[in-house]
N, C-alpha and C positions, 0 to 999 in steps of 0.2 A: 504494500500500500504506500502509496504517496500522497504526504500533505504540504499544503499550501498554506501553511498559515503565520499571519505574524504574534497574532495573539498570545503571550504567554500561559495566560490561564488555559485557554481552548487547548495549545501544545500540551501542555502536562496532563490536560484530561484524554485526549484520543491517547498519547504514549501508556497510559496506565490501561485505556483500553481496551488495544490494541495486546498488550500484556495479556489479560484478562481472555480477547479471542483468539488466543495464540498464533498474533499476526503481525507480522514484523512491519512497521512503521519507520517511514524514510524520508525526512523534512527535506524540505525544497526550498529555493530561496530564491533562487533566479527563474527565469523564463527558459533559459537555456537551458539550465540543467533538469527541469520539468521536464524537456521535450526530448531529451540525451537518455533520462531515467526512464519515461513514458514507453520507450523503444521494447524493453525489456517485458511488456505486458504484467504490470500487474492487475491485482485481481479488483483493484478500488482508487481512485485519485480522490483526495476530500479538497476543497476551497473555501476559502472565506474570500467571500464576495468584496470586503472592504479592505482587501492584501490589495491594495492599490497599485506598488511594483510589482506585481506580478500581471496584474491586466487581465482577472480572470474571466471577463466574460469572452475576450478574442481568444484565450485558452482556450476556454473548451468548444469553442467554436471551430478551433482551428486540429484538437484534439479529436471531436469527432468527423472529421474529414480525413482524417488518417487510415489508411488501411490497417497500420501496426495498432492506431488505437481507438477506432470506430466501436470498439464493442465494451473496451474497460469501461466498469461503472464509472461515474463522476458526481457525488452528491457534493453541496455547497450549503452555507448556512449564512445568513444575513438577518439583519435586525429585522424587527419584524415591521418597522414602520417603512421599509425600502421597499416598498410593493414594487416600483418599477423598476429595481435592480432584478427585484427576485424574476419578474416576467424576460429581462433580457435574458438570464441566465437559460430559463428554460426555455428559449425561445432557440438559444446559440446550444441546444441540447443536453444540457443537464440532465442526469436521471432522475435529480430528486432536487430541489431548494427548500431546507428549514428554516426557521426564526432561531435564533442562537439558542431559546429556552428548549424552544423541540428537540433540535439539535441532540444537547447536551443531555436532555431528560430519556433518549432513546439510544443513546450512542452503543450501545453496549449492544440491542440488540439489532441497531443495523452493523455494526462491526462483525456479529455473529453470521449475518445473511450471506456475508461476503468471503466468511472465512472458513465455511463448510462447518463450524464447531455449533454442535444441537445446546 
């Protein structure tokens, strides 16, 4: 799994997890190296919509044009007052966009969905 995030709080929560789904988590920090690591197919990319250097609505818009990565999941999480981030997001193909509280309040068992762990 590859995350995008700058958040400290959000980082320490998917890393513990991700622990938890026994799924190994691998922070990103550029664009380049998003699209260097992306190559490798993992099984989940996560974004926070407000990682502003990262630019992730052209991400995954440009993620899902990929043949190498048209099919990895992509879910993202945004405030929940950004209605019209959360619509580009899923618009540029997102699989999923939460409000940060969804997000965080389910994180365990979408980590689960993606990691094959019941």
């Amino acid at each position: 799994m590859l995350v995008a995030v700058s958040d400290l709080f959000f980082t320490v929560k998917i890393l513990d997890a991700a622990k938890r789904s026994h799924m190994q988590a691998e922070m990103v920090k550029t664009t380049e190296e998003l699209v260097e690591k992306a190559k490798s197919g993992p099984a989940l990319i996560i974004f926070d919509l407000n990682f502003e250097a990262m630019e992730p609505v052209k991400m995954i818009a440009d993620l899902k044009k990929q043949t190498e990565t048209k099919d990895t999941g992509i879910i993202a999480f945004v405030s929940h007052v950004q209605a019209d981030l959360k619509r580009e997001a899923n618009d540029a193909g997102c699989d999923m966009v939460l409000a940060r509280s969804a997000f965080s309040q389910n994180l365990d068992q979408i980590l689960r969905r993606y990691s094959g762990v019941v």
